[in-house]
N, C-alpha and C positions, 0 to 999 in steps of 0.2 A: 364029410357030412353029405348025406344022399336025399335027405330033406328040405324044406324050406325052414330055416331056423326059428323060432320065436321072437320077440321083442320084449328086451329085459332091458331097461334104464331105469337109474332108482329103484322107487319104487312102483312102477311101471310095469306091468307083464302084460301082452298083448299074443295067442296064437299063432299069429300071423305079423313078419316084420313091413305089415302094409300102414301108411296111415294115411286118411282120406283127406286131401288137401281140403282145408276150409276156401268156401269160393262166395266172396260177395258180391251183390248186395243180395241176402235172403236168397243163394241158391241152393248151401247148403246147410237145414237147419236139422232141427229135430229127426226129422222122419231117415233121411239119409244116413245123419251123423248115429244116431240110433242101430238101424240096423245093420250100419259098417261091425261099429261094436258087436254087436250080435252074434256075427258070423267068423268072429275074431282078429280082424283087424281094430284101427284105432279110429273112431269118430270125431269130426273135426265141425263144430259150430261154426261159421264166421259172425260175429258180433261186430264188424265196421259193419257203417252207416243203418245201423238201430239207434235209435234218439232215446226212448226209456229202457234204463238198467233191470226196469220188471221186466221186458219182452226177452232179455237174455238167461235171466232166470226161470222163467216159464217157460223157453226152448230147452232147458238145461233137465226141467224135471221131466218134460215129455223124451224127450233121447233116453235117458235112465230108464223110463219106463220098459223103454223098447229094447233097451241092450241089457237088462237084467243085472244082478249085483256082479261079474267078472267083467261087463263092456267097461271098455276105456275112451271113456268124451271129454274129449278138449276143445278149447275154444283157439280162433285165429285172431288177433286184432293189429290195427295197423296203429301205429305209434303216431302217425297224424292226423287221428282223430279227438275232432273237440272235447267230445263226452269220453276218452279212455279211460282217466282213472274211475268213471262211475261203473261202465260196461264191465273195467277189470274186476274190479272188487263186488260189483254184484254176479260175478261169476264166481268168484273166489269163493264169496260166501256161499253158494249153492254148492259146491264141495267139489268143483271139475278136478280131472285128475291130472290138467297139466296145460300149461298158454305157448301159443305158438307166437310170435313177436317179430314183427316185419316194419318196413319204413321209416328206419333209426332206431336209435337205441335212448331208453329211458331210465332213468335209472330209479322210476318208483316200481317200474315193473318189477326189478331186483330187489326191491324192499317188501313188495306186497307177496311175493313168489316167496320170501324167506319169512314174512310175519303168519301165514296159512299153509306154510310147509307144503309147496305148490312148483313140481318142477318147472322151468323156464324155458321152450326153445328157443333158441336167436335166429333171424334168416340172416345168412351172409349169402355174399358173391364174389368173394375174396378170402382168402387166407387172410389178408391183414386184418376184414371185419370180422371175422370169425375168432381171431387173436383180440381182440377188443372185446365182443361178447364172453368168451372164455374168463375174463380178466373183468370182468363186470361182474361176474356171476352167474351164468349162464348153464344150466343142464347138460346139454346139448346143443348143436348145432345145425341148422337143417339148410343144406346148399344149396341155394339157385340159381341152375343156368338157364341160358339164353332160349332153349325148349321149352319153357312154360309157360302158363299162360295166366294172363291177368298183367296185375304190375310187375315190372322187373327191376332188380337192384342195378342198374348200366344207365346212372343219370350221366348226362353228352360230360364230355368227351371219353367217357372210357369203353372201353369197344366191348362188345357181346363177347359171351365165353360158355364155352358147354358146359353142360354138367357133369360129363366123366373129367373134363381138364381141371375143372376147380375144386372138385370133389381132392382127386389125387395129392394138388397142394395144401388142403385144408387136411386134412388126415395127415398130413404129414406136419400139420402146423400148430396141432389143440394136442391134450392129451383126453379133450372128452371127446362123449359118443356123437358120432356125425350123420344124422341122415340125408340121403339124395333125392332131390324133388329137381321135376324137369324133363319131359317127353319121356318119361319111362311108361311103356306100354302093353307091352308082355309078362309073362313069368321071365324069359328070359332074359331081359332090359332088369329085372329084379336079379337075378344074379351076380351078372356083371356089375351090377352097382355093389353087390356085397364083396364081391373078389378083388374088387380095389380098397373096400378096407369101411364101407358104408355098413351102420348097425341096422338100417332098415329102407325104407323106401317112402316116401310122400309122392300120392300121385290124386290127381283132381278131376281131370278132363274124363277122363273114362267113366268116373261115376256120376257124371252130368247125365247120358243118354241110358240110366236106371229110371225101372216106372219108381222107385223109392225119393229119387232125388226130389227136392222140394220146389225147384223153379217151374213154371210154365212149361207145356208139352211144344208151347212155337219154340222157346228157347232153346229144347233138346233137338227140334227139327232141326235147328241150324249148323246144331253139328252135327247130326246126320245126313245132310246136305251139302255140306263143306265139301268145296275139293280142294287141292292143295295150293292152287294160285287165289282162292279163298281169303285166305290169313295173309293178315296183315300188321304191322307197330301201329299203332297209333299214339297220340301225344296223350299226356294226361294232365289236368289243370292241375294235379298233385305234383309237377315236377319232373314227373319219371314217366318213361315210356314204356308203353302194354303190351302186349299180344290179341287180337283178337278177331273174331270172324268178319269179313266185310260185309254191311248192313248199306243203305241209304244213309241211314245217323253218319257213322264213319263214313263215308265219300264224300259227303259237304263237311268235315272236321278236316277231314287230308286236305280241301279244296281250299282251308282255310274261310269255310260259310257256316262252320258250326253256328247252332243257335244260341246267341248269347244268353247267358241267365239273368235273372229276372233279382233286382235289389229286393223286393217284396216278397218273392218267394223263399231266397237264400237261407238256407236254415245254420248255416258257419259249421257244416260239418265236420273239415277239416281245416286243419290250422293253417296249412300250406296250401294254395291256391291261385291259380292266373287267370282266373275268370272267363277264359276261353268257352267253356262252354260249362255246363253244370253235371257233374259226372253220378253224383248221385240221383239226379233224376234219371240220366241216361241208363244209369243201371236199373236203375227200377222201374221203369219201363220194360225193360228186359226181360226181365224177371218175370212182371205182371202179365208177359207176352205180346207188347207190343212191340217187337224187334224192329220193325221199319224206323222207330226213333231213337231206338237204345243201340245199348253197346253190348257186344256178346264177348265176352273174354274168353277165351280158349287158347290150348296148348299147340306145339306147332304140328303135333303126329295128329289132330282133330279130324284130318280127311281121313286117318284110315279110321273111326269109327264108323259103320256100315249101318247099321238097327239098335234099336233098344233092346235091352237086355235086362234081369233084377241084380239085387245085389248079390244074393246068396249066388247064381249061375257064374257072377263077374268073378268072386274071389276065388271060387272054385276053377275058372278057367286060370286063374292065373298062379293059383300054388300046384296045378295038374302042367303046367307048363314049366313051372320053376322045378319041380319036382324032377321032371323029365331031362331037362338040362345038367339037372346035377346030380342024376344015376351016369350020364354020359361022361362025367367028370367032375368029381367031388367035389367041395369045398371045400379047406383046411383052414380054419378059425385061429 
């Protein structure tokens, strides 16, 4: 094969085996996830920390609008969120064509993904969790290593792990389709994820610094600003530890001076939390452009982003790159 291959799961067809990592809080909504689809990749809603199930539904009709009847929009939700089964199911019912599912595993998500006939991704960071969503019900599988950015599956004590290493175990551990999410940044980082045995690619960070993306233009400066001693873990009152650009917010959070949150404001977003600091404000700060008090999640290759770019230029550099890698040396499926 001298091409970039399609994305066929289920019932799933996508142009391009791209799918545009969901990135919250409100970075990637409509407009992003929309013209991802568009241009034939997969479109990725994040619906954690939305409080009403209509603003997910109303992100879900405006994306369609924009990708036409062949774009593929899916939603991302994190399993420790308060409002999931309303977020899930008011997506369900808006007719998404598939849930990406991180944070643990639930098992109404495998009830709701099978009552609306709604494929189910899992995020694992292991083969064993990947063997567990498989064995739940699961679509797909979609791997995350230690390259990405936002939350990460590596609560202490278990060490960081790439994405080609875990990739290679879990393919060898599921019989379903596995995608690789996690510092993939080229066409040809898309390759190589397929020639170890990946159906497709999930990548996030790169379609932050499109004029399409929905967040704030400070939030895109900061990764086009980043240099590589930049990025940083940070803790998360969710439990698990992040990746993401260093701000002022993160250097009194690392200092252990986070701003505690506020009992009157707390909205019980998530089920799981150590009250350290309030990460839904922090993200949403972010978002809204005030970075000096938020938190910028980002992937670890985030310094080599240089300028903004649109979506339509982004996908096209990157199946003109994958393309070119594999005239130089096929793939064999």
């Amino acid at each position: 094969m001298t091409e970039l291959p399609s994305l066929r799961i289920g019932n799933i067809f996508a142009k391009y085996p791209i799918i545009q990592g969901g990135m919250a809080v409100r970075v990637s909504l409509h407009n992003l996830a929309g013209n991802v689809a568009k241009e034939g990749g997969v479109g990725i809603i994040a619906v954690s920390g939305m409080i009403d199930p209509e603003e997910a539904k109303m992100e879900i009709r405006k994306a369609r609008e924009i990708a036409g009847p062949e774009g593929i929009i899916g939603i991302n939700i994190m399993g420790v969120m308060t409002r999931f089964k309303e977020l899930l199911e008011a997506s369900l019912q808006e007719g998404i064509d598939l849930v990406i599912q991180g944070a643990g595993f639930r098992e109404d998500v495998f009830e709701l993904g099978r009552k609306y006939n709604t494929p189910i991704f899992s995020l694992a960071s292991s083969a064993k969790v990947a063997q567990r969503g498989e064995a739940m019900g699961a679509t797909a599988i979609v791997v995350e290593g230690k390259e990405a950015g936002g939350h990460l599956g590596f609560p202490a004590p278990h060490p960081f792990r790439k994405t080609e290493d875990i990739l290679r175990d879990v393919v060898a551990a599921v019989k379903i389709p596995v995608i690789a999410a996690g510092g993939i940044f080229t066409g040809s980082d898309i390759v190589k994820m397929l020639r170890i045995g990946a159906k497709g690619v999930q990548m996030a960070t790169r379609f932050v610094s499109t004029e399409e993306c929905d967040v704030h233009q400070n939030f895109k400066d900061v990764h086009i600003r980043a240099r590589e001693e930049d990025i940083v873990i940070v803790p998360s009152p969710a439990g698990l530890p992040g990746r993401a650009v260093k701000t002022p917010f993160i250097e009194k959070v690392l200092r252990g001076e986070g701003p505690k949150p506020d009992p009157k404001e707390c909205q019980g977003c998530i089920t799981v939390c150590n009250k350290k600091y309030c990460i839904l404000k922090a993200l949403e700060n972010a978002c809204k452009g005030d970075v000096e008090n938020g938190l910028v999640f980002a992937g670890e290759n985030v310094w080599r982003v240089k300028e903004m770019t649109t979506v339509k230029k982004l996908i096209k550099e990157l199946v003109e790159d994958a393309n070119k890698t594999l005239k130089e040396e096929p793939l064999y499926l």
